[in-house]
C-alpha positions as CSV (number, residue, x, y, z in Angstrom):
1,X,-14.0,-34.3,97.6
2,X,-10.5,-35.5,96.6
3,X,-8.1,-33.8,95.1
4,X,-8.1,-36.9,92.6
5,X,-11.6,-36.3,92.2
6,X,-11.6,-32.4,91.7
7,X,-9.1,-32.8,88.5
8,X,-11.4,-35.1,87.1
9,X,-14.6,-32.4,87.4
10,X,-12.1,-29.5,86.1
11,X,-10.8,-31.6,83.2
12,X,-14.0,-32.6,82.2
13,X,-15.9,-29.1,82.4
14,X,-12.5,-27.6,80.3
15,X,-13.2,-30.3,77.6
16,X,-17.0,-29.1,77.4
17,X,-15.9,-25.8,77.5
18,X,-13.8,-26.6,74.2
19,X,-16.8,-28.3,72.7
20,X,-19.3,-25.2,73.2
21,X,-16.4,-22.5,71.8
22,X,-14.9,-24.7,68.8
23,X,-13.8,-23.0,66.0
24,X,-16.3,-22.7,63.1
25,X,-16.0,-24.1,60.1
26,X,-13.4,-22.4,57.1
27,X,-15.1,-21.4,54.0
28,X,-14.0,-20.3,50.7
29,X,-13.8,-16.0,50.7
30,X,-16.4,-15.1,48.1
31,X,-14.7,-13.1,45.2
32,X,-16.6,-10.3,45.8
33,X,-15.0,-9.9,49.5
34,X,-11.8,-9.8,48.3
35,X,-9.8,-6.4,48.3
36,X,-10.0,-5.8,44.4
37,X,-13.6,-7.2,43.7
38,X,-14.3,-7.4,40.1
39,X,-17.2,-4.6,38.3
40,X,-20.2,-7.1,38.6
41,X,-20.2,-7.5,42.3
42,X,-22.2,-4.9,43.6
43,X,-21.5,-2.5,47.2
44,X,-23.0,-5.4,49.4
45,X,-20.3,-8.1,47.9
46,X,-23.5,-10.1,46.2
47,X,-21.7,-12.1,43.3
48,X,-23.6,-12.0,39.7
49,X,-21.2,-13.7,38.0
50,X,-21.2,-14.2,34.1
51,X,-21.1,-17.5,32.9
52,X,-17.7,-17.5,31.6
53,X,-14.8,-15.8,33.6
54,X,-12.7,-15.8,30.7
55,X,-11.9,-12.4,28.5
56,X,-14.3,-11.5,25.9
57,X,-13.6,-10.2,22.3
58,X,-12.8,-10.0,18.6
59,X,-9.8,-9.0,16.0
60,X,-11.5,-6.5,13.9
61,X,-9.0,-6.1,10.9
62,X,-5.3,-6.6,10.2
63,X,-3.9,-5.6,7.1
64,X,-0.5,-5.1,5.5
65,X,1.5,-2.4,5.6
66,X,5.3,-1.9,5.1
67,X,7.5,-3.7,7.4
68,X,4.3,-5.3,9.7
69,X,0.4,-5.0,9.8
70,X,-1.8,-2.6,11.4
71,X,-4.5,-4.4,13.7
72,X,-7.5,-3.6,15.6
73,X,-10.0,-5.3,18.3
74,X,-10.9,-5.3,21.3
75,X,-11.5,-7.3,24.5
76,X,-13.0,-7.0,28.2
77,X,-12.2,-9.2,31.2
78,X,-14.9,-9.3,33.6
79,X,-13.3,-10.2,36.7
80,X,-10.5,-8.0,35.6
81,X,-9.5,-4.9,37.4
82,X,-7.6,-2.8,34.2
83,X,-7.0,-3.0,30.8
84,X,-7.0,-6.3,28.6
85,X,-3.3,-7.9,27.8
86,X,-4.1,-8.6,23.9
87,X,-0.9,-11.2,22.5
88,X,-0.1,-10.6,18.5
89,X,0.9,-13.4,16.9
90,X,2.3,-14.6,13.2
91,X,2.5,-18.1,12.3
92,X,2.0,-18.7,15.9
93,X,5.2,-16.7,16.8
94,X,4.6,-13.9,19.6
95,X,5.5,-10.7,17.9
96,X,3.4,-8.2,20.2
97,X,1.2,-7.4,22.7
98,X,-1.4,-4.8,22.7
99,X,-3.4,-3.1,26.2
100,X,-7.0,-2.9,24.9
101,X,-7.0,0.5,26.6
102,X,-9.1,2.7,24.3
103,X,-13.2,3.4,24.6
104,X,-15.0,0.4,25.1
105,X,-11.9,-1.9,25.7
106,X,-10.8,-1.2,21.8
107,X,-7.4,-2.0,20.9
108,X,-5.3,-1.1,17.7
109,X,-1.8,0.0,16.7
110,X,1.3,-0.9,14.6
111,X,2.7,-4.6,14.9
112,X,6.7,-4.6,13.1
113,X,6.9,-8.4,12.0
114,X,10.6,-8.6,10.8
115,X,10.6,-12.4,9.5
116,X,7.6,-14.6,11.1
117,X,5.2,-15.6,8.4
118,X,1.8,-17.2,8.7
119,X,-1.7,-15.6,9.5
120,X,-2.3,-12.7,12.2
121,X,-4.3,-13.8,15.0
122,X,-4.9,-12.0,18.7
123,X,-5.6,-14.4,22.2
124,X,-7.4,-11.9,25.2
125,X,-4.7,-12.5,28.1
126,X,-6.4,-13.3,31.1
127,X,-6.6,-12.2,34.7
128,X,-8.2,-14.0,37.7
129,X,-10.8,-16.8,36.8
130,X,-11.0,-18.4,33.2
131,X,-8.4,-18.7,30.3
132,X,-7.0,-17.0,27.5
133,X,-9.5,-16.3,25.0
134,X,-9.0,-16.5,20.9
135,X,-10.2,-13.0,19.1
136,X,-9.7,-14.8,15.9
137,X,-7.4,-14.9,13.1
138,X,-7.1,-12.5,9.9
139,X,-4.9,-12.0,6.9
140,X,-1.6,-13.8,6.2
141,X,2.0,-12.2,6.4
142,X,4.3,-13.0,3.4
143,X,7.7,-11.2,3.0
144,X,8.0,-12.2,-0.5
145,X,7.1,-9.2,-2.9
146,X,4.0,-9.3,-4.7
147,X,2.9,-7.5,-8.3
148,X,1.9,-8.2,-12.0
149,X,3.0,-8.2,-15.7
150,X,0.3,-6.6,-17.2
151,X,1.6,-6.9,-20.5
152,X,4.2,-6.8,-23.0
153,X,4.5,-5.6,-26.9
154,X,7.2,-7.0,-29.3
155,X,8.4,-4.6,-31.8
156,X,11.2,-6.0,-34.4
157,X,13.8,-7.4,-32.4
158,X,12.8,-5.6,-28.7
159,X,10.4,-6.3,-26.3
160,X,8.6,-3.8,-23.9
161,X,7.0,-5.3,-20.6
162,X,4.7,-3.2,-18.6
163,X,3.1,-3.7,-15.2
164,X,3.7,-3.4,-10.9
165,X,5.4,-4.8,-8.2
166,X,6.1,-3.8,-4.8
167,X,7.9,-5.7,-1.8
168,X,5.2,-5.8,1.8
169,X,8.2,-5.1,4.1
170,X,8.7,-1.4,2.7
171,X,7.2,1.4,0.8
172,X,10.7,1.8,-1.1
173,X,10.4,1.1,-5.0
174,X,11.8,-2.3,-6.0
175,X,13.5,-3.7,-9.4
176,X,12.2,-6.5,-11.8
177,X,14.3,-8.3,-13.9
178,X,13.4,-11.0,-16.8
179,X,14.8,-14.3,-17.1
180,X,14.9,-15.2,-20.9
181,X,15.0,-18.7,-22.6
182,X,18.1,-17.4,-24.3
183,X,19.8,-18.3,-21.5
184,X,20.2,-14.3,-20.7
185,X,18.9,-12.4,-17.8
186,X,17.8,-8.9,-18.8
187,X,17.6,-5.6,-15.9
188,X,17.2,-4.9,-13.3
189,X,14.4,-2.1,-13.6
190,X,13.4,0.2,-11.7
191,X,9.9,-0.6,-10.4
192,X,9.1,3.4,-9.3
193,X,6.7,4.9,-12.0
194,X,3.6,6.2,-10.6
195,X,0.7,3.7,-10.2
196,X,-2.3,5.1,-8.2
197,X,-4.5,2.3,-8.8
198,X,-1.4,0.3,-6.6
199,X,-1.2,2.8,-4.4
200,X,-5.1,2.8,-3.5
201,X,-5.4,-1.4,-3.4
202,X,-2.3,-1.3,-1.4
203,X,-2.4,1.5,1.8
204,X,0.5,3.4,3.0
205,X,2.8,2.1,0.0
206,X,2.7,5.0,-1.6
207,X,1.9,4.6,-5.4
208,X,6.0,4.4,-7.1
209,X,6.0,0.8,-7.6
210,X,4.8,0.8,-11.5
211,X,7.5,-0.7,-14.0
212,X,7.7,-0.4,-18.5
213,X,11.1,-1.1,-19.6
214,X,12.4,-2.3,-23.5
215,X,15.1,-4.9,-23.8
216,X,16.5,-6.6,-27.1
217,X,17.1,-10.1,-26.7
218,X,19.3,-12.5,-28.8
219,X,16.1,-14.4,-30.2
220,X,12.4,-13.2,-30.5
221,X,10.5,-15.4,-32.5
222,X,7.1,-16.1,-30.5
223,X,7.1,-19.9,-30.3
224,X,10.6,-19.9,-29.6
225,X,11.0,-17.9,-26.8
226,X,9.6,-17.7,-22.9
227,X,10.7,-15.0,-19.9
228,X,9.3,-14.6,-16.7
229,X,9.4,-11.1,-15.3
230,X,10.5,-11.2,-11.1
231,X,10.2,-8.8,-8.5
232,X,13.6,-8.3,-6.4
233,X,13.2,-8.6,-3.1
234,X,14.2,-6.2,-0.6
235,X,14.5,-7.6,3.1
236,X,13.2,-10.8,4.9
237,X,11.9,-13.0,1.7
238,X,12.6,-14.2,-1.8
239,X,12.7,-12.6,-5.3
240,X,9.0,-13.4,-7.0
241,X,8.0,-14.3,-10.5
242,X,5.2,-11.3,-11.4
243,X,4.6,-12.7,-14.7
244,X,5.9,-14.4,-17.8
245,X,5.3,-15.6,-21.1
246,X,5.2,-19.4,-22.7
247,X,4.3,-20.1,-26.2
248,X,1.7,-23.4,-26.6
């Protein structure tokens, strides 16, 4: 046999050679093989996945309380290998975030909101397959203060107002003042005096946030006079009307 014709039968049995010992085929690596697989793979790397990859969960509460809100939840990620990433938000501002680290994936805690307004909501931060997930949305942040004239008594020539007021950013006592249609603005007044039923309706403000003051104004005739009683405000919002009078 030639030379010639010994390269041919050499090249030829390499190239069947190549065919017989090709590479296989790639495929995907199953989640479950992977170094870190998540808890519903079992010890044989069999996947049982759930039908949504995406973290599970729910805001439970979130309530005022001086200077921010208190908020609790929580959330599970089940391809996710440690605690749930739980984002606070205000008026869709990011003012937090919260590991749901606690029994049975339960989150809660202390949020300071400074100035963002709007209602509280929570979003699961995911890991691995899916999305973030909504936990919902709760109550609504004003920085304004809040209260109420619960009445007021004119005897001769002075008038004596009665009632609460208290500003969300702090537990410290506030001042009203009145605005009178004399043209006059009357106070500020201490809004300190001790008012349990406040205190009770409004946790961890402490109950010093009652207000009765007496003031003599240049004109008192009924139908000839109007006031409205406001809060003063102590940090991030405006002073707030609590209460007034108008003669019809």
């Amino acid at each position: 046999m030639s030379i010639r014709s010994r390269l041919a039968t050499v090249t030829a049995a390499l190239a069947l050679g190549a065919g017989l010992f090709a590479a296989p085929t790639a495929h995907a690596q199953s989640i479950c093989d992977g170094p870190e697989p998540p808890s519903w793979c079992d010890g044989g790397g069999v996947e049982d996945p759930p039908a949504d990859y995406s973290p599970q969960g729910k805001l439970n509460s979130a309530s005022r309380a001086p200077g921010g809100v208190n908020v609790s939840g929580w959330a599970s990620d089940p391809d996710g290998t440690g605690p749930v990433r739980v984002k606070i938000t205000v008026g869709g501002t990011w003012v937090a975030t919260l590991d749901a680290n606690q029994s049975g994936g339960a989150f809660s805690g202390f949020v300071g909101v400074p100035t963002a307004t709007g209602q509280v909501c929570a979003t699961a931060l995911n890991t691995g397959y899916g999305t973030n997930k909504s936990l919902g949305c709760s109550v609504s942040v004003d920085h304004d203060p809040v209260g109420n004239l619960d009445g007021y008594r004119i005897d001769g020539n002075s008038v004596t107002m009665w009632g609460w007021a208290l500003d969300p950013d702090t537990a410290q006592s506030t001042q009203v003042y009145v605005q009178y249609s004399d043209g006059n603005t009357y106070g500020p007044y201490p809004a300190n005096l001790t008012r349990t039923d406040v205190g009770a309706a409004h946790p961890g403000y402490g109950d010093a946030h009652g207000f009765q003051f007496t003031f003599t104004p240049t004109q008192i005739h009924r139908c000839y006079t109007a006031w409205t009683v406001n809060a003063v405000d102590l940090h991030a919002g405006a002073d707030k009307s609590v209460g007034g009078y108008f003669c019809s």
